[in-house]
C-alpha positions as CSV (number, residue, x, y, z in Angstrom):
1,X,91.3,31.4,-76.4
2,X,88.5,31.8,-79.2
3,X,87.7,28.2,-78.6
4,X,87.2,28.7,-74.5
5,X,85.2,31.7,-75.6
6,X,82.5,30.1,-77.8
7,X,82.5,27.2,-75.1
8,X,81.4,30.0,-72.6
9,X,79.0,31.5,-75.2
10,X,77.6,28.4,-75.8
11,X,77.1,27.3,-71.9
12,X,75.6,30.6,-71.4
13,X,72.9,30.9,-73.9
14,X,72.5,26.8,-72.9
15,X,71.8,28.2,-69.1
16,X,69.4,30.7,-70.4
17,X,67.3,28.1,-71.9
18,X,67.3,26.0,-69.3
19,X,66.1,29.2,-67.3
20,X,63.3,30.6,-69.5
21,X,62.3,26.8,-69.5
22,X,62.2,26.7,-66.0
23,X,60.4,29.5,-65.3
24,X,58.0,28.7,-68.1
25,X,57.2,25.2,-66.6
26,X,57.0,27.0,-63.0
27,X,54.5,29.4,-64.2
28,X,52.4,26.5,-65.8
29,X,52.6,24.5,-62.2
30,X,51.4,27.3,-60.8
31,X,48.3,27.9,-62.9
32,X,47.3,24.2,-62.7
33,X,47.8,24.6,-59.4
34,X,45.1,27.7,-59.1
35,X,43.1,25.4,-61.4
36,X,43.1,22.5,-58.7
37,X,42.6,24.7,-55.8
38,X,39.1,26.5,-57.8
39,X,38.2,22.9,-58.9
40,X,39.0,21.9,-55.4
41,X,36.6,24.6,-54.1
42,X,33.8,24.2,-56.6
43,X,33.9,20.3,-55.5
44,X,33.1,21.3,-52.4
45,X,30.4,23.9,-52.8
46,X,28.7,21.3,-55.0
47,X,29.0,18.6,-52.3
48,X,27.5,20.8,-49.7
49,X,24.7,21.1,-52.3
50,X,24.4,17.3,-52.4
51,X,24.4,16.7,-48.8
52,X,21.4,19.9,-48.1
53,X,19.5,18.3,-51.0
54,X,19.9,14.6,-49.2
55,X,19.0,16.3,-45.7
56,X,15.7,17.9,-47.3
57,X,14.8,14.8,-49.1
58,X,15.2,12.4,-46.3
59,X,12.8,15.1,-44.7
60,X,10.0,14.9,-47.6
61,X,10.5,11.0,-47.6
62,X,9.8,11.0,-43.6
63,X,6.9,13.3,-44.5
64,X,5.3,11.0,-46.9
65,X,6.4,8.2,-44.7
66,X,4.3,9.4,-41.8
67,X,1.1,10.3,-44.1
68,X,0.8,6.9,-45.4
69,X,0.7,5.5,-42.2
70,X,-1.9,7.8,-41.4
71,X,-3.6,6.8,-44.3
72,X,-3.5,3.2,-43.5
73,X,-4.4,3.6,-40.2
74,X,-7.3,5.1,-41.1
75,X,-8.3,2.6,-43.9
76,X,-7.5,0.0,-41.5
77,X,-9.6,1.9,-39.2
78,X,-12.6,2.2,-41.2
79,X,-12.0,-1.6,-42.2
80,X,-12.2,-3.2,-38.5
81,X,-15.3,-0.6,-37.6
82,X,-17.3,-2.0,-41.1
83,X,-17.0,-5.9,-39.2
């Protein structure tokens, strides 16, 4: 009977490792978790950075684009109207 006793003692403080484990390894799944889902959301405020900063440099680069053509047509302009 003392035999089946420490068996059960033994099973039961083996189960209450296993628990506290378990719910240790749970709670660290669950941070990493909140850490994906912030890095997750920081990813894509700092894409929609990128993309606004593309958008307003394609702009600039069509701006300067458009005044070097102007500035050619004129040279060219001034060129043709010299012969």
């Amino acid at each position: 009977m003392n035999d089946i006793r420490a068996a059960a003692e033994a099973l039961l403080q083996t189960a209450q490792i296993h628990q506290q484990n378990f719910e240790t390894v749970t709670t660290e799944l669950q941070n990493i978790k909140q850490r994906q889902i912030e890095s997750d959301q920081r990813f894509e405020i700092m894409l929609a950075e990128f993309r606004q900063l593309k958008i307003e440099s394609d702009i600039r680069f069509n701006g300067l684009q458009t005044e070097i053509r102007r500035a050619l047509d004129r040279l060219l302009n001034q060129q043709n109207g010299e012969t």
